[in-house]
PLY file of the C-alpha trace (Angstrom):
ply
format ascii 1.0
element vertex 340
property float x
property float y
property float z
element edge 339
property int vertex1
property int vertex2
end_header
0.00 0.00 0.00
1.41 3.33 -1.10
1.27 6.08 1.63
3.05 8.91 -0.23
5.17 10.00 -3.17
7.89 12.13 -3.98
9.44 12.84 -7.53
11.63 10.56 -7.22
10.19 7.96 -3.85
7.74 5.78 -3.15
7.03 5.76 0.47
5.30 2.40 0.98
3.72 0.12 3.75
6.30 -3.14 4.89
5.28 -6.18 4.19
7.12 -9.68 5.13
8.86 -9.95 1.95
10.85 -6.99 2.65
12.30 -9.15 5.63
15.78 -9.17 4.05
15.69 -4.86 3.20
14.52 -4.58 6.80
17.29 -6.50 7.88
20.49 -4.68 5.59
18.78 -1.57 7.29
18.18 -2.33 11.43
20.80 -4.85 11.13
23.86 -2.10 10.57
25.30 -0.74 13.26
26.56 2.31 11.35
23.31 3.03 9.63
21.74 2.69 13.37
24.63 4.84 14.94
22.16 7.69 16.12
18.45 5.65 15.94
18.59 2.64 17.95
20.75 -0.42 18.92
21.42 -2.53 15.63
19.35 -5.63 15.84
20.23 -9.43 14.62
18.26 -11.06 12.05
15.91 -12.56 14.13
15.00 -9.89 16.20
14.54 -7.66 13.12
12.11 -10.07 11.65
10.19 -9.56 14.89
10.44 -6.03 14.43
9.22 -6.51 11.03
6.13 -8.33 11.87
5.41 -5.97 14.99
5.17 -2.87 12.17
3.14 -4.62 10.04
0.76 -5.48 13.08
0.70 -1.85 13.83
-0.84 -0.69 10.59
-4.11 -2.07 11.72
-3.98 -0.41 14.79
-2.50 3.00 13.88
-3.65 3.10 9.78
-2.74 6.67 9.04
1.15 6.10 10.61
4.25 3.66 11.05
7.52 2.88 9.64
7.35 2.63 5.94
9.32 0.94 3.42
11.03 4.04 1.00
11.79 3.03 -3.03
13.20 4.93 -5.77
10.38 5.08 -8.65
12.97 4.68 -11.22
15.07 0.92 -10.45
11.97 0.17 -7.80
15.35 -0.23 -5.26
14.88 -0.26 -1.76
16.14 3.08 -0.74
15.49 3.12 3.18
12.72 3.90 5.89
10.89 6.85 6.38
8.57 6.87 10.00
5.75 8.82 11.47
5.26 7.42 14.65
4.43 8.49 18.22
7.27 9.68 20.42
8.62 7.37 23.26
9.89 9.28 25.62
10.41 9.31 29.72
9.43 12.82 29.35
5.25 12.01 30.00
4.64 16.05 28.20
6.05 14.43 25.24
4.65 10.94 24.79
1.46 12.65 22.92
3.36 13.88 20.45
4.05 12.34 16.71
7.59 12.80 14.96
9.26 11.99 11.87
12.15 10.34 11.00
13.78 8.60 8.25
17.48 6.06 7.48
18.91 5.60 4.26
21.15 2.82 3.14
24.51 4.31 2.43
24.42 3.68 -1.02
21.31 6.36 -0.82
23.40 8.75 0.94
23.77 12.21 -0.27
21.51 12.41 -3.33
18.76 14.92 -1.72
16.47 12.22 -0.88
16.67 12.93 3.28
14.99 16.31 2.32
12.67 15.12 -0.20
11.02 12.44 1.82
11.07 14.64 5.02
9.34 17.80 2.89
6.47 14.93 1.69
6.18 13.26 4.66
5.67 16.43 6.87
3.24 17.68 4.14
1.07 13.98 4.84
1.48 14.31 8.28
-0.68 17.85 7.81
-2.86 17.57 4.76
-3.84 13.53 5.42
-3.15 13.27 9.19
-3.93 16.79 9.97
-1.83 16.95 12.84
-2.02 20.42 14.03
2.07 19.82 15.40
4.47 17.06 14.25
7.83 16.87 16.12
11.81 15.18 15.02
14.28 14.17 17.42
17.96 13.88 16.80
21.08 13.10 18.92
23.26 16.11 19.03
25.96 14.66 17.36
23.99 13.89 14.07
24.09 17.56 12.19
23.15 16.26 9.24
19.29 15.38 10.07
19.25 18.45 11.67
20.21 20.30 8.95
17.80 17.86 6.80
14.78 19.19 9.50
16.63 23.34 8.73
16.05 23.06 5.64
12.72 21.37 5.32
11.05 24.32 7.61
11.30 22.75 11.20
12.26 25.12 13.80
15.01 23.95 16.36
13.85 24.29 20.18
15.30 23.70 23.33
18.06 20.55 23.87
16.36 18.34 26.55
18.36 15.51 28.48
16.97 11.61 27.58
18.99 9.25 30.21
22.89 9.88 29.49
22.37 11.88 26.12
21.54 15.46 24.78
18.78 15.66 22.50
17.65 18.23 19.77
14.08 18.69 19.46
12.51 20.56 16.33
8.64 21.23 15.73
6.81 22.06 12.83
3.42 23.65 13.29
0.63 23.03 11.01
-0.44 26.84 8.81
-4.41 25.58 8.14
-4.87 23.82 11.20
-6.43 25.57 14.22
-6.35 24.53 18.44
-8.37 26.23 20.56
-8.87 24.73 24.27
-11.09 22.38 23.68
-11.14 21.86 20.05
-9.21 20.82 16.69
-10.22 22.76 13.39
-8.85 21.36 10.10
-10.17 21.42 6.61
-10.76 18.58 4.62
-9.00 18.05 1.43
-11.00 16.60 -1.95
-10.44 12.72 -1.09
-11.73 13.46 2.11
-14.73 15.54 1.83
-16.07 12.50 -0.58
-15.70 10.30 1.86
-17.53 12.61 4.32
-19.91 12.05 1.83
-20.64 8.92 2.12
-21.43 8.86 5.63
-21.13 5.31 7.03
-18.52 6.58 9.25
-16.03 6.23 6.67
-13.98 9.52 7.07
-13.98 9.09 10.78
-12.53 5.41 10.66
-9.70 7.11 8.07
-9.27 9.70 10.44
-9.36 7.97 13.46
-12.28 9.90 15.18
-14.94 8.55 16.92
-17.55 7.22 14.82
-21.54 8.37 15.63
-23.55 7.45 12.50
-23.17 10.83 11.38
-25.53 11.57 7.91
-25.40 14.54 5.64
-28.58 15.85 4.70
-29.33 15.08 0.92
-29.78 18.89 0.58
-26.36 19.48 1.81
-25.15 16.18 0.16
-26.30 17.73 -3.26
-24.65 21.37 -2.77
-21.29 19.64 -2.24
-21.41 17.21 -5.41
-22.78 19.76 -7.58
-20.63 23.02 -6.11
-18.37 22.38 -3.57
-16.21 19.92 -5.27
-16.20 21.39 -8.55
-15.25 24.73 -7.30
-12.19 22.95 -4.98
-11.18 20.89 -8.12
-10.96 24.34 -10.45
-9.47 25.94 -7.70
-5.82 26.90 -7.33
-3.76 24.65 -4.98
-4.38 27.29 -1.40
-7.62 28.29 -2.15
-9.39 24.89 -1.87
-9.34 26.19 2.09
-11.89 28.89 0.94
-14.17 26.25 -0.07
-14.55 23.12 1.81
-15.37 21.67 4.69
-13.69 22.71 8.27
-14.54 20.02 10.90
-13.95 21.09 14.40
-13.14 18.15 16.84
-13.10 17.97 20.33
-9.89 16.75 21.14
-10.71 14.66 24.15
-13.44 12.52 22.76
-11.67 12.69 19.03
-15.51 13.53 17.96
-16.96 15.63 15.34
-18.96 18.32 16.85
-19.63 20.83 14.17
-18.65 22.24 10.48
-17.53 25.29 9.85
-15.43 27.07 6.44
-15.95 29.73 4.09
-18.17 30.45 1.41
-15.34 31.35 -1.58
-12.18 33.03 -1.42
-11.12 36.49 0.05
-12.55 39.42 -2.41
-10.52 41.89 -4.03
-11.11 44.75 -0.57
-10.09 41.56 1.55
-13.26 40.91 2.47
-14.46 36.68 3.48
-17.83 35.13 4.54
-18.03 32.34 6.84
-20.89 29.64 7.63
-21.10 26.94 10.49
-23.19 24.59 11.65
-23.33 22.44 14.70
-24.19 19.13 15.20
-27.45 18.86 17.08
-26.62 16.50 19.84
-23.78 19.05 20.61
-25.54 22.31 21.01
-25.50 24.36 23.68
-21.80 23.59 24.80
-20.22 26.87 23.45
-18.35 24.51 21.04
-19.28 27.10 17.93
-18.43 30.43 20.14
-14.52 28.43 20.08
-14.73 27.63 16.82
-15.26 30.76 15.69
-12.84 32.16 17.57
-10.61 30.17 16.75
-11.39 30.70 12.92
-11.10 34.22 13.45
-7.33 33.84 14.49
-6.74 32.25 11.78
-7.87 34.46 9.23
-5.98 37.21 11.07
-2.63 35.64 9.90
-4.25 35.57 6.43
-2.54 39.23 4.68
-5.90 39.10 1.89
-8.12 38.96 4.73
-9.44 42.10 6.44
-12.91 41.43 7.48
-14.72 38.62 7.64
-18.65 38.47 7.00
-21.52 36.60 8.21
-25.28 36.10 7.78
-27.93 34.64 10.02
-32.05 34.48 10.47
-33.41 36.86 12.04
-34.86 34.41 14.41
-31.87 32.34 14.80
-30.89 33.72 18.51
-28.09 30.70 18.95
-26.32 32.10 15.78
-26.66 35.59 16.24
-25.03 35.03 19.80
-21.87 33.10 18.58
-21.42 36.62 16.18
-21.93 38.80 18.97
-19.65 37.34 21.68
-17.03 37.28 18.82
-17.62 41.01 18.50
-19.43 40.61 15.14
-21.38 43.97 14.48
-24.60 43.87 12.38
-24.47 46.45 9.78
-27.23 45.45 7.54
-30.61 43.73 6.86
-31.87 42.20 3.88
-35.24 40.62 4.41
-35.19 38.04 7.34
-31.23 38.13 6.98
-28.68 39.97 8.86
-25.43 40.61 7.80
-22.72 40.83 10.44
-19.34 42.50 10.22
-15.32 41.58 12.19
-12.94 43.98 11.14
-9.29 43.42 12.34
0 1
1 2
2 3
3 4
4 5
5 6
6 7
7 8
8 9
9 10
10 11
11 12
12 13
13 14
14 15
15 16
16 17
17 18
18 19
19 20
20 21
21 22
22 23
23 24
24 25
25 26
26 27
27 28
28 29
29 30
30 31
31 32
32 33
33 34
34 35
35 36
36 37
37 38
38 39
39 40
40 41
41 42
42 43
43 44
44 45
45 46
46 47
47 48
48 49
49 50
50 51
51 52
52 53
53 54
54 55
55 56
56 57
57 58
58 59
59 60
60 61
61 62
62 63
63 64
64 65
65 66
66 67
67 68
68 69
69 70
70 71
71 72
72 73
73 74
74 75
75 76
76 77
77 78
78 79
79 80
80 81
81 82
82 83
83 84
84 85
85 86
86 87
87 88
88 89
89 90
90 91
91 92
92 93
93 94
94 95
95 96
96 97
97 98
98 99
99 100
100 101
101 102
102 103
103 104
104 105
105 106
106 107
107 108
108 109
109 110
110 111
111 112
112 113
113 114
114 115
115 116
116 117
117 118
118 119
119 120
120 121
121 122
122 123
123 124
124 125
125 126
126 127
127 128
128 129
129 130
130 131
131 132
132 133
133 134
134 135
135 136
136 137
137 138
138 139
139 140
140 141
141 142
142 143
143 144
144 145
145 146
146 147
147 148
148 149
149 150
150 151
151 152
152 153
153 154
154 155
155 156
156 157
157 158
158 159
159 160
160 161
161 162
162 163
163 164
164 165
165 166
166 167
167 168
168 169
169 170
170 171
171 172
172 173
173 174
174 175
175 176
176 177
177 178
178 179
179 180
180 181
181 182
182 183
183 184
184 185
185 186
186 187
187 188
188 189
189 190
190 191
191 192
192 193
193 194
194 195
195 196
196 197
197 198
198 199
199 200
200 201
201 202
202 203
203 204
204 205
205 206
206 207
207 208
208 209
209 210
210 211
211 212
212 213
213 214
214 215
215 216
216 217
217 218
218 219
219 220
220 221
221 222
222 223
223 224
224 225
225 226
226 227
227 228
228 229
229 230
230 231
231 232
232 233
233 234
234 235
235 236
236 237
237 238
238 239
239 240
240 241
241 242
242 243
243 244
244 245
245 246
246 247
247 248
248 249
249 250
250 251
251 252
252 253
253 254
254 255
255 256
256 257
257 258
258 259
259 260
260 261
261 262
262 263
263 264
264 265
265 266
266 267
267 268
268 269
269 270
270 271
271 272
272 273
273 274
274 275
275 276
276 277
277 278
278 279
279 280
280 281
281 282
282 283
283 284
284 285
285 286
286 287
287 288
288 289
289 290
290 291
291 292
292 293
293 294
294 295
295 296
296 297
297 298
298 299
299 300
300 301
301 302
302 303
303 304
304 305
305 306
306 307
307 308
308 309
309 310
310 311
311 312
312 313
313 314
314 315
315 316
316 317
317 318
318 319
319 320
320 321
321 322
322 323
323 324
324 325
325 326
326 327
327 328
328 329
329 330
330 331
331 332
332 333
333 334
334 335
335 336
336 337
337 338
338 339
């Protein structure tokens, strides 16, 4: 199963007839020097079999095999995986890494697998944070990790050695305190589609029965879609689907995005919707909010817009405590205003 490509890689699933690449790779010492003790054939077939176990568990991560698209050779391993770590703050975070046989040494393809591989760990994942560790003696990971945007934090102390510890935050996904905001890219929004649960098994959130409306299911085939497909690669944002998740049940509790991209005077309109069993938790106020912060890093945005019923008092109060002003009326709808 292909997880990823690259120009020149493909960034694969393991399976037990890579036992003998697995091997040449956890078996050398040297290629090991600054991952983990070098293991003998035997225990790396275990190790093999343990990864491939995991991919059922944890379907969106692991250790994955690494090719180059033009001999099909086994180039190395590329891995996002959670951290292990004494440190209990950091054992909920996910990092990369990556070892190349030495053959596959100095030909670019550290940086190009690390660039892809961060950019699947935010588009497909959607992890708002993803992490890479490296002993202090290896400088040329971390100038792999320099190069590929990661920004180099504080050294922390892991039993007898000195560890650097980079972090690479997420642009179009949002936290709040309570809540995860990401939008959905075209192979996901058709699977929120379907229903059936589907996205949220891919995703690994918590599965409710969740149906779309075959109104809403309509609009999105017909418009939404289309629009995303024409559009150019950043502005898809502008037009699909936001989720916002609480974090500590990994459940869906609302949608929320924009209706088109910023205008011309920087002007955006926004729409959400909550779902109904989660109402009245403030969960939309947050969202909002935290929508609102992210537009403000957005230069083309200046305002953003809103509309809501007349008679939809639940609506008009998420505007108001995020210091929306009404400025207009057009029939039953009012137009609300946020000007940073």
């Amino acid at each position: 199963m292909v997880i990823f490509e690259t120009d020149r890689l493909i960034i694969r699933r393991y399976t037990l007839e890579d036992e003998e690449n697995f091997f040449k790779l956890n078996g050398d010492p040297e290629l090991m020097r600054y991952i983990r003790e070098a293991r003998d054939r035997k225990e790396c077939s275990l190790f093999l079999r343990r990864n491939i176990v995991n991919y059922q568990q944890r379907p969106l991560m692991g250790r994955w095999a690494m090719d180059e698209k033009a001999t099909g050779a086994f180039v190395g391993s590329f891995a996002i995986i959670p951290v292990e770590s004494a440190d209990s703050k950091r054992n909920h975070e996910i990092q990369l890494g990556y070892a190349l046989l030495k053959d596959y040494w100095g030909k670019g393809f550290a940086t190009e697998s690390t660039l892809a591989g961060r950019q699947y760990a935010f588009d497909v994942m959607k992890l708002p944070k993803i992490v890479a560790i490296t002993e202090e003696a290896n400088t040329a990971s971390q100038n792999v990790l320099l190069r590929c945007g990661f920004q180099q934090q504080a050294n922390f102390r892991e039993g007898n050695k000195t560890l650097c510890y980079f972090s690479s935050r997420n642009p179009n996904a949002i936290e709040t305190e309570r809540l995860h905001l990401f939008p959905l890219t075209i192979p996901q929004l058709e699977l929120y589609c379907k229903g059936s649960d589907e996205l949220e098994h891919a995703l690994n959130l918590m599965p409710f029965g969740r149906n779309m409306s075959p109104q809403v299911h309509d609009t999105v085939m017909k418009v939404t879609l289309p629009a995303m497909r024409r559009a150019a690669e950043p502005d898809y944002l502008f037009f699909t689907f936001w989720l916002v998740v609480d974090k500590l049940s990994h459940t869906i509790v609302a949608e929320i995005g924009f209706k088109g991209p910023p205008a011309i005077d920087g002007c955006v309109e926004i729409g959400y919707g909550t779902m109904p069993a989660m109402v009245n938790k403030g969960y939309m106020t947050e969202a909002v909010k935290g929508l609102l912060q992210w537009t403000a890093t957005r230069p083309d945005i200046t305002t953003v817009l809103a509309e809501t019923y007349a008679g939809n008092k639940a609506s008009m109060r998420v505007l108001e405590k995020n210091q929306f002003m009404q400025f207009t009326q057009k029939g039953d709808m009012l137009w609300w205003r946020h000007t940073r």
